[in-house]
C-alpha positions in Angstrom: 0.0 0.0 0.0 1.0 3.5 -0.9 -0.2 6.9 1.0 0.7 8.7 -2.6 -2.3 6.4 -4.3 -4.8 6.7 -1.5 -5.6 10.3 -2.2 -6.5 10.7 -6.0 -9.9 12.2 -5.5 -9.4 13.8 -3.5 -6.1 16.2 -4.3 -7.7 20.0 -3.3 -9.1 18.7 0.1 -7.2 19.5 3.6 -5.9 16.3 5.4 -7.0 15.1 8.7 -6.6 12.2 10.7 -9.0 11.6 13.6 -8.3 8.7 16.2 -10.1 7.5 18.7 -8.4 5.0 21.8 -10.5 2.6 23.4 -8.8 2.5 26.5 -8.5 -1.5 27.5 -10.2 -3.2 25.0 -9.1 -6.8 24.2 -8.6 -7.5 20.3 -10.2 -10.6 21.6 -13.6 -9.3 22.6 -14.4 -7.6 19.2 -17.4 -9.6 17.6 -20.7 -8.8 15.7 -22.9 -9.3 19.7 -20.2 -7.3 21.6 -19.4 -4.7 19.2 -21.5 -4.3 16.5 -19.9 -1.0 15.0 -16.4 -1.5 15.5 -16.7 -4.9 13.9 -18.9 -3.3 11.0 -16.1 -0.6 10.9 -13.7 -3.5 10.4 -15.4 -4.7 7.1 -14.6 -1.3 5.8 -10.9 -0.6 7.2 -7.5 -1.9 7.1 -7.8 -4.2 10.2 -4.5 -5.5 11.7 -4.8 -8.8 13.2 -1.3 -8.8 15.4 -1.3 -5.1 16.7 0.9 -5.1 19.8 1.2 -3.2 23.1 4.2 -1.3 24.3 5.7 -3.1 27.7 5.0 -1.9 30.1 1.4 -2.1 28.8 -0.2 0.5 30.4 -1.8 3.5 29.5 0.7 6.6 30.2 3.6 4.8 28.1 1.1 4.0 25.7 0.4 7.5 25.6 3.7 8.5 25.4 4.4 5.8 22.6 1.7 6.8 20.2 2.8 10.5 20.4 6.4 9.7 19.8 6.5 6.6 17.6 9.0 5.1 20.3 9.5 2.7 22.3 9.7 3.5 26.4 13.7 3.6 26.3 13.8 6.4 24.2 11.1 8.7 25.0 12.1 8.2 28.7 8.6 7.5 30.7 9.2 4.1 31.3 5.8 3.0 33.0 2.4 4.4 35.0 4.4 4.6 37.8 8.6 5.4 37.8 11.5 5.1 40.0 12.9 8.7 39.8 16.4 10.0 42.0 15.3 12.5 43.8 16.8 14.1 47.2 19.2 12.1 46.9 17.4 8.7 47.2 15.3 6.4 44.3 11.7 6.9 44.7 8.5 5.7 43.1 6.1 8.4 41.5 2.5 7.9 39.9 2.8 9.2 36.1 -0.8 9.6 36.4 -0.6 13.0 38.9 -1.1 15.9 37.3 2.0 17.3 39.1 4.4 14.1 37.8 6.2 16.5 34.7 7.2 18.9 37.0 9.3 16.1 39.1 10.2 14.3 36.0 11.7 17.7 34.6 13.6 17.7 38.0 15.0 14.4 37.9 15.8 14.2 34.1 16.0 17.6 32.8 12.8 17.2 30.6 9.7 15.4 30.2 9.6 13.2 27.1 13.0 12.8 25.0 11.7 12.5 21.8 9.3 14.9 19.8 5.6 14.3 19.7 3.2 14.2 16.9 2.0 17.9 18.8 5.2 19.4 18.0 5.4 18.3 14.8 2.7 19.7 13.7 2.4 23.0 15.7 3.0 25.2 12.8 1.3 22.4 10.1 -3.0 22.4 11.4 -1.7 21.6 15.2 -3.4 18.9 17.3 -6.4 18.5 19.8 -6.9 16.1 22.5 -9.9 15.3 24.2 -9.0 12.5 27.1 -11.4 11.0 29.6 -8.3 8.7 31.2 -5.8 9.5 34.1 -4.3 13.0 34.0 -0.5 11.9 33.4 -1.6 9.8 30.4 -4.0 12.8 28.9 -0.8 14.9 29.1 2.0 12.9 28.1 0.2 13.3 24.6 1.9 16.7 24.6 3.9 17.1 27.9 4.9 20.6 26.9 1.8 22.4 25.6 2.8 22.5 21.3 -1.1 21.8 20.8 -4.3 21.6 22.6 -5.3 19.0 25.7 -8.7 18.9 27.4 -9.4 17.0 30.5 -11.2 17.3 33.7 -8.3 17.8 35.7 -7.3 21.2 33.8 -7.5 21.8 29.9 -4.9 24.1 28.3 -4.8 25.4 24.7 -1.3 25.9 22.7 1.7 27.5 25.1 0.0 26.3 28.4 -2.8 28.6 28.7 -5.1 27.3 31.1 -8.5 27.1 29.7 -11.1 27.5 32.2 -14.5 29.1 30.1 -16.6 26.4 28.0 -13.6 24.8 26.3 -12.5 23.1 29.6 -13.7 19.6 29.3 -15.5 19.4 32.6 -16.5 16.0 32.2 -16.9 13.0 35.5 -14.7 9.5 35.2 -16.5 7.3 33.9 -19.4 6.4 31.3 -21.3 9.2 31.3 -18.1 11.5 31.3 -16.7 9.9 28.2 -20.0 10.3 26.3 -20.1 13.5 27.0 -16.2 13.9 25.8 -17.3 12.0 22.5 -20.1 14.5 21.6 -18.2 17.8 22.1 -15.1 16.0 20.2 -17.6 15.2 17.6 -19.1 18.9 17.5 -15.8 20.7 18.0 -13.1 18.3 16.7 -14.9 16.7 13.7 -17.4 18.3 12.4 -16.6 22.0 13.4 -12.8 21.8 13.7 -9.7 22.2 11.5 -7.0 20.7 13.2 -4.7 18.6 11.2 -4.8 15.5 14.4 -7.6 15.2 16.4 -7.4 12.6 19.4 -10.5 11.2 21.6 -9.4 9.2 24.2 -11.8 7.0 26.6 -12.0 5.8 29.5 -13.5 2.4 29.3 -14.4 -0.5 28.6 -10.5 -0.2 31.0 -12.3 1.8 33.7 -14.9 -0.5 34.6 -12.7 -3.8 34.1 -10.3 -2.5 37.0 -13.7 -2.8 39.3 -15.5 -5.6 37.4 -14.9 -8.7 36.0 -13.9 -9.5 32.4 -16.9 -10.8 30.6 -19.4 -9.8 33.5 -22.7 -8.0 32.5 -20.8 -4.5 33.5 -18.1 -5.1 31.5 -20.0 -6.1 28.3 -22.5 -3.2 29.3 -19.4 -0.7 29.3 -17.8 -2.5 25.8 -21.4 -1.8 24.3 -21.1 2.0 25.2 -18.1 2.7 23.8 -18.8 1.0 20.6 -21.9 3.5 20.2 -19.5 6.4 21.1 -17.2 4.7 18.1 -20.0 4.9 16.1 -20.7 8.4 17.5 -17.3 9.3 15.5 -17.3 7.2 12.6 -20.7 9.0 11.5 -19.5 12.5 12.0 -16.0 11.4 10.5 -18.1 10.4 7.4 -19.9 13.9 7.4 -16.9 15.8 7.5 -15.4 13.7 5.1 -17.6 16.4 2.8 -14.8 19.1 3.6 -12.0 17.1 4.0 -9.7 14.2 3.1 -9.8 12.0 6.4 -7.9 9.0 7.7 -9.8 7.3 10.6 -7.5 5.7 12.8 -9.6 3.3 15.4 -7.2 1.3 17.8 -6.3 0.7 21.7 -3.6 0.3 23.8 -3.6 -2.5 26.1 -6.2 -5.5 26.5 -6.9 -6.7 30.1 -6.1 -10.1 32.5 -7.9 -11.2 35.4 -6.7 -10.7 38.9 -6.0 -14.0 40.4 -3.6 -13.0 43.5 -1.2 -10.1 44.4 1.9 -9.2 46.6 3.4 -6.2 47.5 7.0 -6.7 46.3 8.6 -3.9 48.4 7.2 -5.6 51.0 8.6 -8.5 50.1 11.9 -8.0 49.2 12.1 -6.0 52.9 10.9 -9.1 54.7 13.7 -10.9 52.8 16.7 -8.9 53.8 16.6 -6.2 51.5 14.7 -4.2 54.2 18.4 -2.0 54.7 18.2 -1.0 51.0 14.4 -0.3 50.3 14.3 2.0 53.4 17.4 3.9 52.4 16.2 4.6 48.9 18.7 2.3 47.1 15.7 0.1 45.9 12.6 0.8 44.9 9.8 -1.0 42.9 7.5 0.8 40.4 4.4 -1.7 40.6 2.9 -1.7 36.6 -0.2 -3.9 37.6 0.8 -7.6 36.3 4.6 -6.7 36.4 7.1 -4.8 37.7 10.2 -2.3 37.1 12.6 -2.4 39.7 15.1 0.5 40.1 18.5 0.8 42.1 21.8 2.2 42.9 24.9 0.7 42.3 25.2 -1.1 45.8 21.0 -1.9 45.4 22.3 -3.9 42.3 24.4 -5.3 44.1 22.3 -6.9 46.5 19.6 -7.6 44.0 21.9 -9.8 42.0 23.0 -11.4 45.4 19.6 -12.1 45.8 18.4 -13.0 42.0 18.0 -16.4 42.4 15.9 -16.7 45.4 13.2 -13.8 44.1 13.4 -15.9 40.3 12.2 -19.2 42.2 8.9 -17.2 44.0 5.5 -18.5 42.8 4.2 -15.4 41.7 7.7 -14.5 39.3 6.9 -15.4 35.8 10.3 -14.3 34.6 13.2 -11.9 35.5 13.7 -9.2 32.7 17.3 -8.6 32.6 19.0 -5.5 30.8 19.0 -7.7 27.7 15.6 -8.7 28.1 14.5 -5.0 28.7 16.1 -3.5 26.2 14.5 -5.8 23.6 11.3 -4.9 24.8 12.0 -1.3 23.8 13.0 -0.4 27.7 16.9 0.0 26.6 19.8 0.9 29.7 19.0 3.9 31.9 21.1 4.4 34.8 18.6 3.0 37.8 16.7 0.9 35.8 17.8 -2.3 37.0 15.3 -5.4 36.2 11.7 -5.6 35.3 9.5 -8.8 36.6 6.8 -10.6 34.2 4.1 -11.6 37.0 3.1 -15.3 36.7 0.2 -16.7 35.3 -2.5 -18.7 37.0 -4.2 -21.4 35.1 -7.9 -20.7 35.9 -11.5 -19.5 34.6 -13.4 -17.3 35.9 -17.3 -16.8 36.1 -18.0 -15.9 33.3 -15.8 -18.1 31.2 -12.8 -16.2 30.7 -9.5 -18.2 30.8 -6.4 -17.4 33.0 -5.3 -15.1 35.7 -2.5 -13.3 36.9 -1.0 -12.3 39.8 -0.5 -8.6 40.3 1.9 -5.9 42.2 0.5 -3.9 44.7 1.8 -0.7 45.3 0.1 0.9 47.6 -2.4 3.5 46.2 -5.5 1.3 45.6 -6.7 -1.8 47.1 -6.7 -4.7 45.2 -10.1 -5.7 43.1 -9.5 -9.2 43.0 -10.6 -11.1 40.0 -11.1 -7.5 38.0 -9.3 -6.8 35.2 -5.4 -5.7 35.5 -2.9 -5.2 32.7 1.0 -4.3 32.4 3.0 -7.4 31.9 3.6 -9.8 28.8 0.3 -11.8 29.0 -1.5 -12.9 25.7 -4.2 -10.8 26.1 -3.2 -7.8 27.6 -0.8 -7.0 25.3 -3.1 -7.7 22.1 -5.1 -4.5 21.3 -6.5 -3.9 18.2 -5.7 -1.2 15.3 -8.1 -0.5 12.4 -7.4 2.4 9.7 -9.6 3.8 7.6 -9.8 5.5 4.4 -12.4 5.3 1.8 -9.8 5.3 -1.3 -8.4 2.0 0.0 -9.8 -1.0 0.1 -10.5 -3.1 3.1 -8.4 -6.5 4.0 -7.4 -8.3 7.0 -3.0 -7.5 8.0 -1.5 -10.4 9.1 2.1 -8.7 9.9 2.6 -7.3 13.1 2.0 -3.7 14.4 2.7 -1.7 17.1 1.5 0.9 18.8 5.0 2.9 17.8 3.5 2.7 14.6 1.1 5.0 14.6 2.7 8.1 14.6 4.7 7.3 11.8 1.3 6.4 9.9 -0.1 9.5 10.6 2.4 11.8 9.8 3.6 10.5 6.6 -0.2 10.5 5.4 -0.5 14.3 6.2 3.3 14.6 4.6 5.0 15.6 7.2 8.8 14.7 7.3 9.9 13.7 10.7 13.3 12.2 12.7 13.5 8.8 12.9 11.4 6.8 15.0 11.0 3.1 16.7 8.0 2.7 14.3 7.1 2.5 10.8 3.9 4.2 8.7 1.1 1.2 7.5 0.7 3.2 4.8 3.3 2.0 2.5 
């Protein structure tokens, strides 16, 4: 396929590209019953059948990954929570607080290392966000303000203004708040807006899984909303494909697993003579729901490699991510980063038929909804979200190659032309 042949009719129309991210949603629970539109949308896109999640998978570095068209190692925030060296000790911060840029900034000397699609096109139709999802992963779209970001927690237009009149996106967390967010982005973005990207980002069906289970009547309930909100898009998208070229971009960013145990690792590790070192700030461990980033100073590697083997033969260790390991995951050297744990499996099925469960890190914040939905690790499901493009010059058909989620800013710059510095991913359009 070639962008340069998808565009013959139309040649004097503006380009766009709207997408929409389902937050959470399985590839695995698309069908005809569940999902009537998406699937429907399907028949009519590019559909890619191995589209892959970003490890961590979680939703900041997802974030940060589909704005930069890299890979965690290179645009720096490494999961939805980070071990950062601060006063002069390793700590753990949530990437989700709306105050988390400021003391990544500290720590690093910037927020994201690599440019975002928001800067790239600042000067070329600029971008608009409207996100429903934590505040850290709303702004790590565009940490530094080069476009336009609404959400609940504060909503600021190009160079950091805070907008606080109607175009503040003063929405609540949850269903209702992300149909609300769908019909202004429809209104505003779609129909009455001219931005070259336009993002709508919801909250569920991930929201409700982390308090219900996968394949309960409130999860399938919640998957039925947001495919009418899809819908919602794909109609105005095919209005305003009247007054301008569109590409429809339709993916998410993680699926989900079921909760089947958890442990607090810090813990853990304390209660197993590490308790010296995780008190002093020479260990800490960034919990990323079904695994786990481990940070330390030199002497904290130390002691974790004098106790590797005993942590590698726990129950609830699935495997040890070296620096190797990491790094082919996409989470290359940084100075504290020192191993990452894949949580084990469980072999189980739940109540409503769904297969396997995981154990998960606690870390403190929230209380553990056990047999709810989690996600982070290398699991087969949570790290198989689905991607659809679409674009009525091309022809639908079924990709069997795998895709990324570092591909999509590749994708969407080279189909409004805009040249751009190398990046982890590659467009689908050629």
């Amino acid at each position: 396929m070639d962008i340069n042949k998808m565009n013959t009719n139309n040649q004097s129309l503006p380009k766009r590209v709207i997408l929409v991210v389902c937050d959470g949603l399985g590839f695995e629970w698309l069908s005809p019953e569940r999902a009537p539109a998406l699937t429907e949308l399907s028949t009519k896109s590019l559909s890619f059948q191995q589209h892959q999640a970003v490890f961590p998978s979680v939703t900041r570095v997802s974030s940060a990954s589909i704005a930069t068209g890299c890979y965690p190692g290179k645009h720096g925030l490494h999961g939805n929570q980070m071990g950062l060296y601060l006063d002069e000790r390793l700590q753990v911060f949530n990437a989700g607080d709306v105050g988390f840029r400021d003391l990544m900034r500290s720590a690093t000397g910037t927020t994201l290392q690599t440019k975002t699609l928001a800067q790239y096109l600042v000067n070329a139709g600029g971008q608009v966000v409207y996100s429903n999802v934590s505040p850290g992963a709303a702004y790590f779209l565009d940490p530094e303000h080069f476009g336009h970001v609404h959400h609940r927690s504060g909503s600021f237009a190009s160079g950091g203004e805070k907008m606080t009149d109607h175009r503040h996106l003063n929405v609540s967390h949850d269903l209702a708040g992300d149909l609300e967010a769908t019909t202004r982005f429809c209104k505003d973005v779609v129909l009455d807006g001219q931005c070259s990207l336009g993002i709508l980002w919801l909250a569920n069906p991930d929201l409700t899984l982390h308090y219900q289970q996968p394949g309960s009547e409130e999860h399938l309930d919640a998957l039925s909303a947001t495919d009418v909100m899809v819908d919602m898009v794909s109609k105005a998208v095919q209005a305003a494909r009247n007054e301008a070229e569109i590409l429809f971009v339709i993916t998410s960013d993680h699926g989900h697993e079921v909760i089947g145990d958890s442990i607090h690792i810090s813990q853990w590790l304390a209660a197993n003579g590490l308790s010296h070192e995780i008190q002093a700030g020479d260990i800490c461990v960034a919990g990323q729901g079904t695994s786990a980033l481990l940070y330390a100073t030199e002497h904290g590697k130390a002691r974790l490699t004098e106790n590797l083997e005993h942590i590698k033969q726990q129950v609830w260790v699935a495997a040890i991510l070296d620096a190797e390991q990491l790094a082919q995951l996409g989470l290359s050297e940084s100075r504290h980063l020192a191993m990452g744990i894949d949580m084990a499996r469980i072999d189980t099925v739940n109540a409503h038929g769904v297969s396997g469960a995981r154990w998960m890190v606690e870390d403190g914040e929230k209380s553990v909804a056990m047999h709810c939905g989690q996600h982070g690790g290398l699991g087969p499901q949570e790290t198989h979200p689905f991607l659809l493009i679409n674009h009525p010059a091309h022809a639908a058909a079924t990709i069997a190659q795998p895709t990324s989620l570092v591909d999509i800013a590749p994708t969407i710059l080279d189909f409004l032309n805009i040249p751009h510095e190398a990046m982890d991913g590659r467009s689908l359009l050629k």
